[in-house]
DSSP file (Angstrom, degrees, kcal/mol; ACC not computed):
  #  RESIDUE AA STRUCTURE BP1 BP2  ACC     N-H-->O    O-->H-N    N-H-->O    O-->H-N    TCO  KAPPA ALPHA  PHI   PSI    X-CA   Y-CA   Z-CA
    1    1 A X              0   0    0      0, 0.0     0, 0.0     0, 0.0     0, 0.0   0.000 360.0 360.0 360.0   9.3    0.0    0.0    0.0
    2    2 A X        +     0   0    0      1,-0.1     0, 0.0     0, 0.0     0, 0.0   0.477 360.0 172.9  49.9   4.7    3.1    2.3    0.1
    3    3 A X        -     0   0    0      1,-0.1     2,-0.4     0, 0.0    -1,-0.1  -0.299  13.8-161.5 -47.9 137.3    2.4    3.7    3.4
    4    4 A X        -     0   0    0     59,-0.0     2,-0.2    60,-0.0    -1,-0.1  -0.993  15.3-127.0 -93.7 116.9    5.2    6.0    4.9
    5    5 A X        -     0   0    0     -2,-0.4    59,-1.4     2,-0.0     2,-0.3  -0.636  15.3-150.1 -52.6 131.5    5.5    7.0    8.5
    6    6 A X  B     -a   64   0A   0     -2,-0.2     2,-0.5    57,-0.2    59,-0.2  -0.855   3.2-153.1-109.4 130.5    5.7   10.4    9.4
    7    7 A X    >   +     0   0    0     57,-1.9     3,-1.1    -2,-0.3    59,-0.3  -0.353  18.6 177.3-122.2  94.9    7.7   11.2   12.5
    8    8 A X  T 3  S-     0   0    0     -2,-0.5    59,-0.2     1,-0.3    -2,-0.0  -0.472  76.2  -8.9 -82.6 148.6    6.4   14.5   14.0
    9    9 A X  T >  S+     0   0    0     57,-1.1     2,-4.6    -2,-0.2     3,-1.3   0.511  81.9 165.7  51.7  16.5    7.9   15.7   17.2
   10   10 A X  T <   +     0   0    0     -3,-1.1    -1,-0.1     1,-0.3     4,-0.1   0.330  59.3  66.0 -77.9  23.7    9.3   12.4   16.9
   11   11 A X  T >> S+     0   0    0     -2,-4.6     3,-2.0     2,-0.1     4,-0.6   0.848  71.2  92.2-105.7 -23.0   12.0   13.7   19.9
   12   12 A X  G X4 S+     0   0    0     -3,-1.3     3,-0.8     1,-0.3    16,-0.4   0.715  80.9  54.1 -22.8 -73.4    9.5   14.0   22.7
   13   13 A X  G 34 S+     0   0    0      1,-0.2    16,-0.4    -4,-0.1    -1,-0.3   0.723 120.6  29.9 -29.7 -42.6   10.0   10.3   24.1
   14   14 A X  G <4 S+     0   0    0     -3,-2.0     2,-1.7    14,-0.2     3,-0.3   0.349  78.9 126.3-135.6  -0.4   13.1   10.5   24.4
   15   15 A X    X<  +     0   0    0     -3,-0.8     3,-0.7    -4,-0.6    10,-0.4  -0.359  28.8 142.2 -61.9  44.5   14.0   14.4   25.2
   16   16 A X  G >   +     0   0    0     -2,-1.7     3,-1.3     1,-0.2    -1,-0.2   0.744  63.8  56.6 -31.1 -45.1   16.1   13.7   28.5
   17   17 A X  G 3  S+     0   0    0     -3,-0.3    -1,-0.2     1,-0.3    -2,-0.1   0.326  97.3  59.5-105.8  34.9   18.5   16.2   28.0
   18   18 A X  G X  S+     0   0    0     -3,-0.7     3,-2.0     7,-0.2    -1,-0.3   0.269  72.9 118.2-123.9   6.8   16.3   19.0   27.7
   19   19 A X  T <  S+     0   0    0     -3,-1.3     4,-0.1     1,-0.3     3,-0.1  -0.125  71.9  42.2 -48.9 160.9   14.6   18.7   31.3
   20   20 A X  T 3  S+     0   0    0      1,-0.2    -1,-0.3     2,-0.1     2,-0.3   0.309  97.6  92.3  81.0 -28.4   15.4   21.7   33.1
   21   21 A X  S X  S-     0   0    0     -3,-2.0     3,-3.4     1,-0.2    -1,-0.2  -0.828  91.7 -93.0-117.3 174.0   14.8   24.4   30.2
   22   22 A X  T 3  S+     0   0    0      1,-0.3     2,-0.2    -2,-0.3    -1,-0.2   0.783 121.0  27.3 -53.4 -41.0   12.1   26.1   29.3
   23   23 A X  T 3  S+     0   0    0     -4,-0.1    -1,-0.3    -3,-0.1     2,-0.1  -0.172  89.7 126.1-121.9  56.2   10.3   23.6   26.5
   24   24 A X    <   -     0   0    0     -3,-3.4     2,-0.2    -2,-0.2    -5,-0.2  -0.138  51.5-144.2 -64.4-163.4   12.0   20.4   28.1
   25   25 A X        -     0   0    0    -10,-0.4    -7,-0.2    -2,-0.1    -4,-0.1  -0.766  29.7 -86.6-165.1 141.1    9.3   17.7   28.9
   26   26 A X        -     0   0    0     -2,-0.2     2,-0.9     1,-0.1   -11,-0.1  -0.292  59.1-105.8 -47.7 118.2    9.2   15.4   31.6
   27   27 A X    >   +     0   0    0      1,-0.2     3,-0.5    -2,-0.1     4,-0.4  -0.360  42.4 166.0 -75.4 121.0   11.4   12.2   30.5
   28   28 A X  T 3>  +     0   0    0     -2,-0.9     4,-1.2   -16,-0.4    -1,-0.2   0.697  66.5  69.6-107.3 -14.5    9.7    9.4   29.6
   29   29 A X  H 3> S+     0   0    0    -16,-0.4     4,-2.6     2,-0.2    -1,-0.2   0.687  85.9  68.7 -77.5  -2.9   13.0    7.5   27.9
   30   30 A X  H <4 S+     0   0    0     -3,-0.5     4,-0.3     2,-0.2     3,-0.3   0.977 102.8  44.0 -50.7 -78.6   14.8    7.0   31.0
   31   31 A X  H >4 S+     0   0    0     -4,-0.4     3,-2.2     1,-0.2    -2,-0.2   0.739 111.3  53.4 -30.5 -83.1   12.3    4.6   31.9
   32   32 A X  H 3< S+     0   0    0     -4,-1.2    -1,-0.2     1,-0.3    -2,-0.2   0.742 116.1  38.1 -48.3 -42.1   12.1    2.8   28.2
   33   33 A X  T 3< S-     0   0    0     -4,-2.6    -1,-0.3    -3,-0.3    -2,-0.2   0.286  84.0-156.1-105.9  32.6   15.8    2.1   28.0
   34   34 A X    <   +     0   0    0     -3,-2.2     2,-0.2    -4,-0.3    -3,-0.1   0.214  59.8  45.4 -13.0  66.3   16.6    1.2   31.4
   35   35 A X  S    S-     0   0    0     -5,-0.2     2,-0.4    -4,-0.0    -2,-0.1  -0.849 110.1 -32.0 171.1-149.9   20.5    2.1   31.4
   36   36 A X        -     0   0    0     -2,-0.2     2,-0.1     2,-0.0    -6,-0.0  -0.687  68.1-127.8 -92.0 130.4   22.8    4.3   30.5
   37   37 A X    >   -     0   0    0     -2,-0.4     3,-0.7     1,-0.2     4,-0.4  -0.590  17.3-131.4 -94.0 153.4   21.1    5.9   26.9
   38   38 A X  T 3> S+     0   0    0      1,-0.2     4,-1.2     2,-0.1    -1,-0.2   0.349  83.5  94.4 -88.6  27.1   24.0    5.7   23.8
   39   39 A X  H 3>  +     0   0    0      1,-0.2     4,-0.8     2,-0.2    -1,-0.2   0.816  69.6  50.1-122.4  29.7   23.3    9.0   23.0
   40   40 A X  H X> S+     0   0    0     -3,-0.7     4,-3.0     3,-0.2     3,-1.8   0.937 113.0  49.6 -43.6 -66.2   25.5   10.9   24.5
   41   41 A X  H 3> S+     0   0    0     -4,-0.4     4,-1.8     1,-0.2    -2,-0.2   0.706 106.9  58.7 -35.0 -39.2   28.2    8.8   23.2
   42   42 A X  H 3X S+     0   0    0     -4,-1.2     4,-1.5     2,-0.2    -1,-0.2   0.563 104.0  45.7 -55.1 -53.8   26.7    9.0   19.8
   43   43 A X  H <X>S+     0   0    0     -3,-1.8     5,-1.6    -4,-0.8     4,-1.5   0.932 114.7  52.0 -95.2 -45.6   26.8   13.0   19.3
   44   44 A X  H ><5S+     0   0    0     -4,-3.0     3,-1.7     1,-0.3    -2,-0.2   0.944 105.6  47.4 -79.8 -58.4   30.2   13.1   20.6
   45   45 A X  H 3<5S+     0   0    0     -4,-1.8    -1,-0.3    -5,-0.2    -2,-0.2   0.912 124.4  41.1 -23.4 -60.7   31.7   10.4   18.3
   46   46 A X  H 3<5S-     0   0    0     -4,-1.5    -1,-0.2    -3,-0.2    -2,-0.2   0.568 101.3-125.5 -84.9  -1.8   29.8   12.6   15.4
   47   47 A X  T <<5S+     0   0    0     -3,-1.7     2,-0.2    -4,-1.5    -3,-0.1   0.860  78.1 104.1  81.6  26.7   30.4   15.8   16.3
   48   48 A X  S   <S-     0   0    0     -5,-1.6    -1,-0.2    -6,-0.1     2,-0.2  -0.565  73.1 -95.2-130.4-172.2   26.5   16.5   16.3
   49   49 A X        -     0   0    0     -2,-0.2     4,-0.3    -3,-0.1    -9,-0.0  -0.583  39.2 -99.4-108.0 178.2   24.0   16.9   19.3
   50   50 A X  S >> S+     0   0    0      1,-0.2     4,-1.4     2,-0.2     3,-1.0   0.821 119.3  51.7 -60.3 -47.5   22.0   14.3   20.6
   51   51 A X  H 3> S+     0   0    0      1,-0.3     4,-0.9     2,-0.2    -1,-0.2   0.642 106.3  57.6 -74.9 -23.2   18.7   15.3   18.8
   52   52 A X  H 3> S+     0   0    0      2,-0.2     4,-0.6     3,-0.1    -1,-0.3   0.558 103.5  53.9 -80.7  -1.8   20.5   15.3   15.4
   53   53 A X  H <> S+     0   0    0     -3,-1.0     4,-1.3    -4,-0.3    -2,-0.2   0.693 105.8  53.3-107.0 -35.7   21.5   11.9   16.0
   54   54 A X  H  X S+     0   0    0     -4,-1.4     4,-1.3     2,-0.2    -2,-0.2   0.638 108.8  43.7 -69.2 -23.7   18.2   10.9   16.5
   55   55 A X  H  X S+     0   0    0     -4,-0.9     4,-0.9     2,-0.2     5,-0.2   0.812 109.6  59.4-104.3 -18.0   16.6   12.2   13.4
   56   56 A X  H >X S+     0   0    0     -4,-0.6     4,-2.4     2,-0.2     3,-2.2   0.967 102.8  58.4 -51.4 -50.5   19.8   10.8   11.2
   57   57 A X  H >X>S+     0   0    0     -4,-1.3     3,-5.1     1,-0.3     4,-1.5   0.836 109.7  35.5 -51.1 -77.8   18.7    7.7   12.5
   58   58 A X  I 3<>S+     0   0    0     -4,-1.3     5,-1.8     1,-0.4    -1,-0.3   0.470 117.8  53.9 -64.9   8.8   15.2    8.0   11.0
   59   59 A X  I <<5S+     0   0    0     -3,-2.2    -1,-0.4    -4,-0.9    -2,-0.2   0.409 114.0  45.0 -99.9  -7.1   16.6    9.9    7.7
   60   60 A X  I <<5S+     0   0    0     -3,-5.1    -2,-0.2    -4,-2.4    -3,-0.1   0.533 111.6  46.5 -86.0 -11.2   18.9    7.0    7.4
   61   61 A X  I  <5S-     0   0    0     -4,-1.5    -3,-0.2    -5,-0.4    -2,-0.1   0.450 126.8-110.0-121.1  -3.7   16.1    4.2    8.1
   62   62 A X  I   < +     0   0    0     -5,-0.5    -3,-0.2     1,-0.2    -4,-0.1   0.620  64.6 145.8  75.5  25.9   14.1    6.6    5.4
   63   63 A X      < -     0   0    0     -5,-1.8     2,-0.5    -6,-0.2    -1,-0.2  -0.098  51.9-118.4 -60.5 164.9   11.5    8.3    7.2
   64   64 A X  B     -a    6   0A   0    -59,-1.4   -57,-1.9     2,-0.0     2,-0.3  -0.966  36.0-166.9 -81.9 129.5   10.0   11.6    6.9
   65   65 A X        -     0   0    0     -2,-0.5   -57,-0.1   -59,-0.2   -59,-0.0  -0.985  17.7-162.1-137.0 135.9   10.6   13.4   10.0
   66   66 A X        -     0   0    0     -2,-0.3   -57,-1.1   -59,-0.3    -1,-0.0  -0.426  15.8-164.8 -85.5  40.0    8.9   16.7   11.2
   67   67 A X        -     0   0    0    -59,-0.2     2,-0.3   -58,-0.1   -59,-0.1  -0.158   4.2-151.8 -38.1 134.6   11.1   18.0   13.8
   68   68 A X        +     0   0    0      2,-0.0     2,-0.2   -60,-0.0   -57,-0.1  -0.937  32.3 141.6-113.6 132.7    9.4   21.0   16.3
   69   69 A X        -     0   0    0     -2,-0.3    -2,-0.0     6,-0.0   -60,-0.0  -0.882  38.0-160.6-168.8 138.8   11.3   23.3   17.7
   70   70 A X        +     0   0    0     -2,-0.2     2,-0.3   -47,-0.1     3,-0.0  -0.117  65.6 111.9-123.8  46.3   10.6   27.3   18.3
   71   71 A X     >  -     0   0    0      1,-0.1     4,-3.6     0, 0.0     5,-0.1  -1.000  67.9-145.8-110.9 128.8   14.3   27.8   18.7
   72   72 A X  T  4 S+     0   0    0     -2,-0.3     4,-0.4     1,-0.3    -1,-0.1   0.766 101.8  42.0 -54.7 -48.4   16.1   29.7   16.0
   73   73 A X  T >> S+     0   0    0      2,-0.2     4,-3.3     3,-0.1     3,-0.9   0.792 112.6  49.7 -92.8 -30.5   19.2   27.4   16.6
   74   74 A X  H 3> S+     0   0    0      1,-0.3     4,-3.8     2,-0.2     5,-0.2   0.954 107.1  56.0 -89.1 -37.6   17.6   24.1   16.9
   75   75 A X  H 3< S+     0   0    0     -4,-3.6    -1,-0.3     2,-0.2     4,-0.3   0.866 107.4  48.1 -34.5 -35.8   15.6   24.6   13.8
   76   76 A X  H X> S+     0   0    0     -3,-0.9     4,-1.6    -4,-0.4     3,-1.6   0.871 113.5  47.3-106.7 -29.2   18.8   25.2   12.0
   77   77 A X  H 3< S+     0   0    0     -4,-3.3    -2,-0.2     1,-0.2    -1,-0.2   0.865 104.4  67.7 -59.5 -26.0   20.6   21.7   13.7
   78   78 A X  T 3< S+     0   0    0     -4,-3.8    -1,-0.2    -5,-0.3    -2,-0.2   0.846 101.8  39.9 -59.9 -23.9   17.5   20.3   12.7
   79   79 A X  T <4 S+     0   0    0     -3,-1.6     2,-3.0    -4,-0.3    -2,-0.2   0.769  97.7  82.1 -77.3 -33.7   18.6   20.8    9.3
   80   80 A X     <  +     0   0    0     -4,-1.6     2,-0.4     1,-0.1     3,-0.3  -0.327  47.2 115.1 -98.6  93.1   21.9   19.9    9.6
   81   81 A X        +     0   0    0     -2,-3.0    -1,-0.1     1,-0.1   -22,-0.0  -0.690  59.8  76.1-140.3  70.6   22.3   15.9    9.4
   82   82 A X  S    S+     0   0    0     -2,-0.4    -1,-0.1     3,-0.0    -2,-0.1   0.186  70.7  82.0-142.8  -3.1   24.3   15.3    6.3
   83   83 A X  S    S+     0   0    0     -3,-0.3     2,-0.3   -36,-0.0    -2,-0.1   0.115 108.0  24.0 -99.8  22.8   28.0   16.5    7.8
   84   84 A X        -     0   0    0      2,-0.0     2,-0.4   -37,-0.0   -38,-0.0  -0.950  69.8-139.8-164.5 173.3   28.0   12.7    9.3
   85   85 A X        -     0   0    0     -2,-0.3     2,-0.5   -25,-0.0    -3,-0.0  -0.997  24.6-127.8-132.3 130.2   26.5    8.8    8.8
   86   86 A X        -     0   0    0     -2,-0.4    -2,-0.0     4,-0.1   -44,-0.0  -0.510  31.6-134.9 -73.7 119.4   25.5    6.7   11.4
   87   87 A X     >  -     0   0    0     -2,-0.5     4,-3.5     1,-0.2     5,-0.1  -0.369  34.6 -96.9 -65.0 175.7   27.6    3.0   10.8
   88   88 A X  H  > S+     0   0    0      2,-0.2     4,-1.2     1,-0.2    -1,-0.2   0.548 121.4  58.9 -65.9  -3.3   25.6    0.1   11.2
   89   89 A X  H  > S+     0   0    0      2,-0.2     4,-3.4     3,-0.2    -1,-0.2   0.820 104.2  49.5 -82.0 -38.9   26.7   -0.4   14.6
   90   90 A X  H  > S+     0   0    0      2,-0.3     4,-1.8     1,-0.2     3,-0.5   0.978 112.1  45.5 -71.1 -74.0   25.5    2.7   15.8
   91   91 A X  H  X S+     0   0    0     -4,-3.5     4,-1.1     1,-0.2    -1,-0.2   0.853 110.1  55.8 -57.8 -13.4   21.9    2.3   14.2
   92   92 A X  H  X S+     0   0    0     -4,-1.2     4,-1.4     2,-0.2     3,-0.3   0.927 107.8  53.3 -73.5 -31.8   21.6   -1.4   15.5
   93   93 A X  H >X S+     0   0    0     -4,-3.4     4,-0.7    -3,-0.5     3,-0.7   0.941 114.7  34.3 -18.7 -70.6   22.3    0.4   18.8
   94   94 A X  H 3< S+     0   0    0     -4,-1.8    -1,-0.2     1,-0.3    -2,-0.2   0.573 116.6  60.7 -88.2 -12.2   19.5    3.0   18.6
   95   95 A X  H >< S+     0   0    0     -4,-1.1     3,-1.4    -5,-0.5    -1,-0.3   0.810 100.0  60.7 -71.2 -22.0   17.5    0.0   16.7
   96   96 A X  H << S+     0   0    0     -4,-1.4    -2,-0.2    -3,-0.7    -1,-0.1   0.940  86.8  66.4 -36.4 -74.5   18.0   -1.8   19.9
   97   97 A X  T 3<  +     0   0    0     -4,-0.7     2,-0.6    -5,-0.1    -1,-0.3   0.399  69.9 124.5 -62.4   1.2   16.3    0.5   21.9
   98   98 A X    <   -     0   0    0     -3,-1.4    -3,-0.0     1,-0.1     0, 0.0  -0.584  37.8-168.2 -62.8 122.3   12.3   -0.3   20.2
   99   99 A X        -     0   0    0     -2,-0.6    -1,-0.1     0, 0.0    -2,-0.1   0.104  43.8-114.5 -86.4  -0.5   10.1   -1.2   22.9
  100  100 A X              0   0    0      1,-0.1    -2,-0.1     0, 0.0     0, 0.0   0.999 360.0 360.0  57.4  34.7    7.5   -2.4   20.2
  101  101 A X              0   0    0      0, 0.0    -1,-0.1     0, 0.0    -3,-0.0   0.725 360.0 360.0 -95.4 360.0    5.2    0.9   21.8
């Protein structure tokens, strides 16, 4: 049927490391991935932030993704996820982490 998934906000789950500012969200991925989460690890190996690492993954796995953000700067990291590639180790990592919710 061709269906795509669209992933809008698609950071919201997993938006730990925005607690504490003004449009954090309570974190609800602690809980999912009960250990230490890879992405820290992740933006620093690629030189990117954490939220860019997540939406390479799903422009590598060939989604559409709608990133929100009403910051002037994360709008413009939201654009920029082409100045690295996630190996395969690294998206079976973050494939890892599906809870099937």
């Amino acid at each position: 049927h061709k269906v795509l998934p669209v992933a809008y906000s698609s950071l919201a789950p997993l938006s730990s490391w925005r607690e504490g500012q003004p449009s954090g969200k309570q974190s609800r991925g602690a809980n999912m991935i009960g250990g230490q989460p890879p992405f820290p690890d992740l933006a620093s190996r690629h030189g990117a932030s954490e939220a860019q690492i997540l939406l390479r993954w799903a422009v590598q796995k060939g989604f559409p993704v709608l990133p929100k953000s009403a910051s002037p700067e994360r709008i413009r990291q939201n654009f920029e996820l082409f100045h690295f590639e996630l190996s395969d180790e690294d998206m079976a990592a973050l494939d890892a982490l599906d809870q099937g919710l």
